[in-house]
C-alpha positions in Angstrom: 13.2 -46.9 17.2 11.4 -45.2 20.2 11.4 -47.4 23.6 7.9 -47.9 24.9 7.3 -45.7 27.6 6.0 -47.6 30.5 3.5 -47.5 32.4 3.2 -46.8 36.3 2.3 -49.7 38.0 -0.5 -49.5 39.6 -1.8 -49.8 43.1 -3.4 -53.2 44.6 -6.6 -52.8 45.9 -4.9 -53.4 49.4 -2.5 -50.3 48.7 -5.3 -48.0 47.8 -7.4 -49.0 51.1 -4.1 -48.3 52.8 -3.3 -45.2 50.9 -7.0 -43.7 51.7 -6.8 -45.1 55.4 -3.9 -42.5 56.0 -5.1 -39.6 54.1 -8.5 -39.7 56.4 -6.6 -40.6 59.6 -4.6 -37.2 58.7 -7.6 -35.6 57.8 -9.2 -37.1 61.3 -6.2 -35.3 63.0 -6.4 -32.3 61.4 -10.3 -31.3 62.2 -10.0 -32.9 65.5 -7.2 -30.8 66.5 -9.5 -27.4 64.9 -13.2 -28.5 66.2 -12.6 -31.1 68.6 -14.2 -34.9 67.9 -17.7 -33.7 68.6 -17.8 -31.0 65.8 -16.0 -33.7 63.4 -18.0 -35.5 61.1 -17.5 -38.9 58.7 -18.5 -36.5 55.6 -16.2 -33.7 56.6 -13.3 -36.2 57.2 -13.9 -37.8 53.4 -14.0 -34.5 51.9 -11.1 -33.4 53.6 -8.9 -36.7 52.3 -9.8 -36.0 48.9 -12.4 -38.8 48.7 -16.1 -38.9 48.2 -18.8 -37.5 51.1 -19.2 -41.6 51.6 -16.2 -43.3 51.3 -15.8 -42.4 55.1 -18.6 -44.1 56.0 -18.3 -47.0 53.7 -15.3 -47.5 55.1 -15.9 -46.9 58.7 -19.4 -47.7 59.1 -19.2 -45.3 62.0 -17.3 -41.9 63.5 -16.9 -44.0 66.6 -15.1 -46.8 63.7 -13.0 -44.6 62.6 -11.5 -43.4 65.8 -11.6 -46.8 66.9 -8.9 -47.4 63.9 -6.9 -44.3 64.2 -6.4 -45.7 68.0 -4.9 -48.5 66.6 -3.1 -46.7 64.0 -1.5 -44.1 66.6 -0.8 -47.2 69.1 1.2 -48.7 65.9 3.3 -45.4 65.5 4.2 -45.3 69.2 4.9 -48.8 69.2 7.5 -48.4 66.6 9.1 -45.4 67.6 9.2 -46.9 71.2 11.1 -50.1 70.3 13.5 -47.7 67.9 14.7 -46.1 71.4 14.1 -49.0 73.7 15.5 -52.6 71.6 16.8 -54.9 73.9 17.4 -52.3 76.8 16.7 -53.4 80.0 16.1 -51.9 83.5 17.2 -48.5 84.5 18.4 -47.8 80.8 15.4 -48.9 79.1 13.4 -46.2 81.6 15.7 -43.5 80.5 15.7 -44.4 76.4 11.3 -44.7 77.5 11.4 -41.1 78.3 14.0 -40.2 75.5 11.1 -41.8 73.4 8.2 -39.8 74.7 10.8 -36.6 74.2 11.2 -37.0 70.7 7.8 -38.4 70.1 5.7 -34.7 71.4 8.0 -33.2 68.7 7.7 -35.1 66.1 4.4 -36.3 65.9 2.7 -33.3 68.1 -0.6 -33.3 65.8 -1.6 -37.2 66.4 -0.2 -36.6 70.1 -2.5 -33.4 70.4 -5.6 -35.3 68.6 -5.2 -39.0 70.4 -5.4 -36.7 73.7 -8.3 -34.9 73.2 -10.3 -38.0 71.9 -8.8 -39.9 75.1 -10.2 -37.4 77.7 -13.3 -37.0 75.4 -13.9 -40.5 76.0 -14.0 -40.3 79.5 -17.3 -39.1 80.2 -18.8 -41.9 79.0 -18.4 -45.6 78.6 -16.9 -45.9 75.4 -14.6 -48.4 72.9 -12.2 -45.8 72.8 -12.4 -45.5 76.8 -12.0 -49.4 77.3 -8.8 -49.6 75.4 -7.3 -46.8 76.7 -7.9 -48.4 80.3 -6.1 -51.6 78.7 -3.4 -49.5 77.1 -2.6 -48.0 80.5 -2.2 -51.9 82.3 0.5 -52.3 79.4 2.4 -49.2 80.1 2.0 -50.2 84.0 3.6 -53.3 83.3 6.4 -52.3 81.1 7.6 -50.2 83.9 7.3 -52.4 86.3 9.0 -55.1 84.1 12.1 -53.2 83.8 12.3 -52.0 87.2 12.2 -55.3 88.4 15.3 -56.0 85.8 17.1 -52.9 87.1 16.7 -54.9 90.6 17.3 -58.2 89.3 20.7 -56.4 87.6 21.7 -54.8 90.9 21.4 -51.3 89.4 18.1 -50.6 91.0 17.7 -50.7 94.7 16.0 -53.4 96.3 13.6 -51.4 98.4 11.9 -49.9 95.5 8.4 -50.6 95.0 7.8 -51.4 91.3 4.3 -51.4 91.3 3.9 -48.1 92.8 6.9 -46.7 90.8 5.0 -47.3 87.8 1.8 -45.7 88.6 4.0 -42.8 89.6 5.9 -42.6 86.2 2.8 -43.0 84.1 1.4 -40.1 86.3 4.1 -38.5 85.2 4.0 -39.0 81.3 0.3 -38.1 81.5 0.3 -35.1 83.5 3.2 -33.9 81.5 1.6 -34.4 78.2 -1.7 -32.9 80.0 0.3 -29.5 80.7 1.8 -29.7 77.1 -1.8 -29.6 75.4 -2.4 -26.5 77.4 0.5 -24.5 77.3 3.3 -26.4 74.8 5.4 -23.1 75.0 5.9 -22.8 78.3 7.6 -26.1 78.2 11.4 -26.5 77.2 11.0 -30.5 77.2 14.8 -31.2 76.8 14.9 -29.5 80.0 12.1 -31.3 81.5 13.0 -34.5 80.5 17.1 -34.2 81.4 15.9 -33.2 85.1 12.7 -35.7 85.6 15.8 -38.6 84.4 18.0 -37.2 86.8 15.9 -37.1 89.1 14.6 -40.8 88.4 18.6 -42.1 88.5 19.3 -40.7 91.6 15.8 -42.4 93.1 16.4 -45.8 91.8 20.4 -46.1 91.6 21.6 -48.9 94.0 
């Protein structure tokens, strides 16, 4: 006798919103990173996924919903590949294995990075939700550094003198501005080489 051939299990309601989230946040991505987020629209972004000219909307409510949610999405996927590098790391080694992270992130993920930037300096003109959590995003990274360089001291590895505060505005300028010169001119950047002096550089500033 023939077996029955079974069927394909098929997706919980909660799979298929997840399933559809992603294929419009890639969607997002892509016409962001072609037009810009002005010159991308909810219908565009539905089409593009596959989905229905409203499906966007229903989901969303809003363009400014959407990117609201692909904030959170891309904070989720830096999160994760953050903690991958960083684990239980502390002080001067969870600096370096931060900037290891940010390394390997620009090449991996160089769409969302390329999107999530434009949408942030978008949002600066104008008081924004977007704009608001990138201000709170900013306090966290702020505090992350100056968490571990006040390990690094606590450890003895970091000098004593060093002002973690101020040390962690300078590295964030330093992740920002290099991620701003990357959007304009990515090829004119070898980033292993960039990174392997800006953590030399950073050891031999801190080092006790």
């Amino acid at each position: 006798m023939t077996k029955p051939v079974s069927k394909k299990a098929r997706l919980t309601q909660a799979e298929r919103t997840a399933l559809s989230d992603q294929r419009m946040f890639a969607a997002a991505i892509s016409l962001i990173n072609e037009r810009g987020t002005q010159k991308t629209t909810l219908k565009d972004i539905g089409e593009l996924a596959g989905y229905s000219r409203g499906l966007a909307n229903y989901r969303f409510g809003s363009k400014d919903g959407l990117l609201a949610e692909l904030f959170i999405y891309f904070d989720g996927l830096w999160k994760a590949h953050l903690e991958d590098y960083i684990g239980d790391l502390e002080g001067l080694a969870a600096l370096q294995a931060a900037a290891d992270a940010l390394r390997d992130f620009l090449s991996r993920e160089a769409d969302y990075m390329r999107a999530m930037y434009l949408l942030w300096y978008e949002s600066l003109g104008h008081e924004s939700e977007t704009r608001s959590r990138l201000s709170d995003h900013h306090r966290v990274y702020r505090k992350d550094v100056k968490r571990w360089i006040t390990e690094g001291i606590k450890k003895g590895e970091i000098r004593d003198s060093v002002n973690a505060e101020q040390f962690a505005i300078q590295y964030c300028a330093f992740v920002f501005g290099l991620v701003y010169q990357w959007l304009v001119s990515p090829e004119v950047l070898d980033l292993n080489a960039v990174f392997a002096d800006y953590q030399a550089n950073q050891a031999r500033i801190l080092s006790a």
